[in-house]
C-alpha positions as CSV (number, residue, x, y, z in Angstrom):
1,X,31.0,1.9,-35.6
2,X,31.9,0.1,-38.5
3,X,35.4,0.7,-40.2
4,X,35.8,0.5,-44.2
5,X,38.7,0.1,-46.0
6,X,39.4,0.9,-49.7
7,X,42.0,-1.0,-51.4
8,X,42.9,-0.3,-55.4
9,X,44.1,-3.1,-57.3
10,X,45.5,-3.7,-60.5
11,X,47.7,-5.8,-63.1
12,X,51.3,-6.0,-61.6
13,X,50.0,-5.2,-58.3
14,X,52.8,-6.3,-55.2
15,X,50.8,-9.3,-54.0
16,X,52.7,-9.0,-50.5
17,X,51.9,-5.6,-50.1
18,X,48.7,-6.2,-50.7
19,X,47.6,-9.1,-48.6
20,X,49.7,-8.7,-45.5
21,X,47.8,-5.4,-44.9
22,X,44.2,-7.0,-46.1
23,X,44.9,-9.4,-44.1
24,X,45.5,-8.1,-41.1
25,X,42.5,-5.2,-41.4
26,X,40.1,-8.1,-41.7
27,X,41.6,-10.0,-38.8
28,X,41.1,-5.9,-36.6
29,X,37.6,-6.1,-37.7
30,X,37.6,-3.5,-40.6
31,X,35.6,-4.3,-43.8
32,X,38.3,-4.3,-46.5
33,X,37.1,-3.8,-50.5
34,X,39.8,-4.8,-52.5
35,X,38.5,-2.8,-55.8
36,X,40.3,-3.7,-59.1
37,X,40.9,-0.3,-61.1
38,X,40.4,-2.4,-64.5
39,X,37.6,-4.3,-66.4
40,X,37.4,-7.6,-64.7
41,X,37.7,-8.6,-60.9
42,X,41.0,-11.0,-61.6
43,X,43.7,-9.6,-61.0
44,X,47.3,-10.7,-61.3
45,X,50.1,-10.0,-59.7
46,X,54.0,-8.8,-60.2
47,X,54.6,-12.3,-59.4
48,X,51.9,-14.1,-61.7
49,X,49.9,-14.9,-58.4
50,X,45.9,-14.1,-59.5
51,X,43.5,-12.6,-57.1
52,X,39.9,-11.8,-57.4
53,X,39.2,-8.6,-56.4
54,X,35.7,-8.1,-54.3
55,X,34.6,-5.4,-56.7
56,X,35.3,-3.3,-59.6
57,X,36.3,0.2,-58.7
58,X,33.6,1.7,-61.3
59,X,30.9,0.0,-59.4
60,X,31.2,1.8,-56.4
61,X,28.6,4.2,-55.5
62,X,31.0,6.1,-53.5
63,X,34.6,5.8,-52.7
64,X,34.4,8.7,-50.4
65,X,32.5,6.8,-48.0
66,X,35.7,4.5,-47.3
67,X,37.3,5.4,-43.8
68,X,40.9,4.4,-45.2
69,X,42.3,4.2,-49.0
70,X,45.5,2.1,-49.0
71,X,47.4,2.3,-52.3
72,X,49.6,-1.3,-52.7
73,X,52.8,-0.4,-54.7
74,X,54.4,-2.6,-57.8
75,X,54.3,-2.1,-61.3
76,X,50.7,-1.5,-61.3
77,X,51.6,1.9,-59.8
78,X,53.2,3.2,-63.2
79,X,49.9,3.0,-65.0
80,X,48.0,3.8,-62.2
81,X,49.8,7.4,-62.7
82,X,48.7,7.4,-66.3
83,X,44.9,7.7,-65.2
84,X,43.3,10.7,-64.6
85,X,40.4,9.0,-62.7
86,X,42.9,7.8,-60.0
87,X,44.8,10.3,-59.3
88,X,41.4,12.3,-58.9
89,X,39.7,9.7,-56.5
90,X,43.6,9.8,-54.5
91,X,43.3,13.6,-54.5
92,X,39.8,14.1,-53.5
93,X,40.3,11.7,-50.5
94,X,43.2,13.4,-49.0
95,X,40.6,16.7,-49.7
96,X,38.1,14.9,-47.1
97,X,41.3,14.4,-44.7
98,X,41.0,11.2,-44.3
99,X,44.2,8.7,-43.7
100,X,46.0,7.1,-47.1
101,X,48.5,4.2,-46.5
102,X,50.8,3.9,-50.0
103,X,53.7,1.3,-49.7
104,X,56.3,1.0,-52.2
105,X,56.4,2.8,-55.0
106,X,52.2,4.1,-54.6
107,X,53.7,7.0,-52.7
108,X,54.5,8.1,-56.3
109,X,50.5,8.4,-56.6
110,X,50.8,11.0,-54.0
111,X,53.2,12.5,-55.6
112,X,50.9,12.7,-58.8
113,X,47.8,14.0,-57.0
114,X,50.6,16.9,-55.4
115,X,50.0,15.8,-52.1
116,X,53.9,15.5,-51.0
117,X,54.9,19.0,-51.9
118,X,53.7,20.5,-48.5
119,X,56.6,19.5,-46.6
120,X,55.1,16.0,-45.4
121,X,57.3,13.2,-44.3
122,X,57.1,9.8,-46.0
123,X,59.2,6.9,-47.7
124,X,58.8,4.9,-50.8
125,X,60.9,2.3,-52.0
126,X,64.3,3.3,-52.7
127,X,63.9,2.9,-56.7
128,X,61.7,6.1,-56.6
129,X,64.2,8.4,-55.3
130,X,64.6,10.4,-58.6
131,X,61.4,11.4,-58.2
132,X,60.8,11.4,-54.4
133,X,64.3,12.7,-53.1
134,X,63.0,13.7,-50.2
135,X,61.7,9.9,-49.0
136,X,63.0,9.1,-45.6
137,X,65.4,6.2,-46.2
138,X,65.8,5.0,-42.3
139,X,62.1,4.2,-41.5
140,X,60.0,1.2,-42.5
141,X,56.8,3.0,-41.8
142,X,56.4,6.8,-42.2
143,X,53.2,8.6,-40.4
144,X,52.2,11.8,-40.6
145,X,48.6,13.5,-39.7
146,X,47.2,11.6,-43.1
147,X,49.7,9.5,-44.5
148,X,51.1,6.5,-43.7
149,X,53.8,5.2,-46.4
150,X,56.3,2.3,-46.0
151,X,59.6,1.2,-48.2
152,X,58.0,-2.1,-49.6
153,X,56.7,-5.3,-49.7
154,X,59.3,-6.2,-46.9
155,X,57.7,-3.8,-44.4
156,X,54.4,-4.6,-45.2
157,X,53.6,-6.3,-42.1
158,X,54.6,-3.8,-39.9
159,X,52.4,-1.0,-42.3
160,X,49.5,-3.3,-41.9
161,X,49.7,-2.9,-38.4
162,X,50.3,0.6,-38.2
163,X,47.4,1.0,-40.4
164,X,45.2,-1.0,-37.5
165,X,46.9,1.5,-35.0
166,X,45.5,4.5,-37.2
167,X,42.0,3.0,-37.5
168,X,41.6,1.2,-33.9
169,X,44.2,2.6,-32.0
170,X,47.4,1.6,-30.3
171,X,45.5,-1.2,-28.4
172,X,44.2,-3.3,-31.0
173,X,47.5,-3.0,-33.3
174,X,49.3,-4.6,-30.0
175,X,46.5,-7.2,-29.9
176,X,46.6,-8.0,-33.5
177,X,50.7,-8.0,-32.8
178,X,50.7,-10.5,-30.2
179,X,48.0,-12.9,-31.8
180,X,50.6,-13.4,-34.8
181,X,53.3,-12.9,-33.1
182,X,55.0,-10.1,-34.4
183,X,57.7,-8.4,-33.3
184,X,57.1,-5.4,-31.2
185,X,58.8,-2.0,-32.3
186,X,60.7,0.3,-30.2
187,X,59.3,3.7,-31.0
């Protein structure tokens, strides 16, 4: 069975956030997308790094068809939230249950699409606490049945990986762990 892996991208994206996690789907064997949300497939960064995206998010037939969406944080969030389109696409795939990974400030996406106001755990980066008061401040990486959020771009390594546990289970993550040599976690 084939795993597929949506990935939005745009203008001010958080370049770590992004690739660390790219990176270490395509290493588990996942096909990743990394769709850019704008007109063009370059892409640049917070940090002025450019990427080319592998498609443009209007070309896809169907983003439902994507086992995982993972929403990379950075100032590309804040005009994420001004489109309708996206918070639609991020609503409708919670509606199909499956899994969302947001890191950063993406969570706020969540927020958007009023997926966090059912009690659900999570984190975000701490600069969105006015609007996520309720983020968990002493966890890296926050599951729950469908999400999976992290603090930022320094914990995106370890929500790559729980992102590979979600998808593959707890044995490839601790594969892909020891082949980089990461760290493991005390849970």
């Amino acid at each position: 069975m084939s795993v597929s892996v949506l990935v939005l991208l745009a203008d001010g994206f958080e370049e770590i956030e992004t690739t660390c996690p790219v990176d270490l789907l395509r290493r588990a064997g996942a096909t990743v997308v990394m769709a850019s949300c704008q007109h063009a497939l370059e892409i640049t960064g917070r940090s002025s790094i450019c990427m080319r995206a592998d498609r443009l998010l209007s070309e896809l037939e169907n983003p439902m068809d994507f086992d995982l969406l993972v929403l990379p944080g950075g100032p590309a969030v804040f005009e994420l939230r001004k489109r309708t389109d996206i918070i639609s696409l991020v609503s409708d795939f919670a509606g199909s249950g499956k899994p969302i990974g947001a890191i950063c400030a993406a969570p706020l996406l969540l927020l958007d699409a009023q997926l966090l106001d059912k009690g659900k755990p999570y984190t975000a980066h701490i600069s969105t606490i006015d609007e996520l008061p309720l983020l968990i401040k002493t966890q890296a990486v926050v599951e729950d049945v469908q999400f999976i959020t992290s603090q930022g771009a320094g914990t995106a390594l370890e929500f790559g990986l729980r992102l590979i546990r979600r998808l593959f289970g707890h044995g490839k993550e601790e594969g892909i762990r020891k082949s980089i040599h990461a760290c493991p976690v005390l849970l």
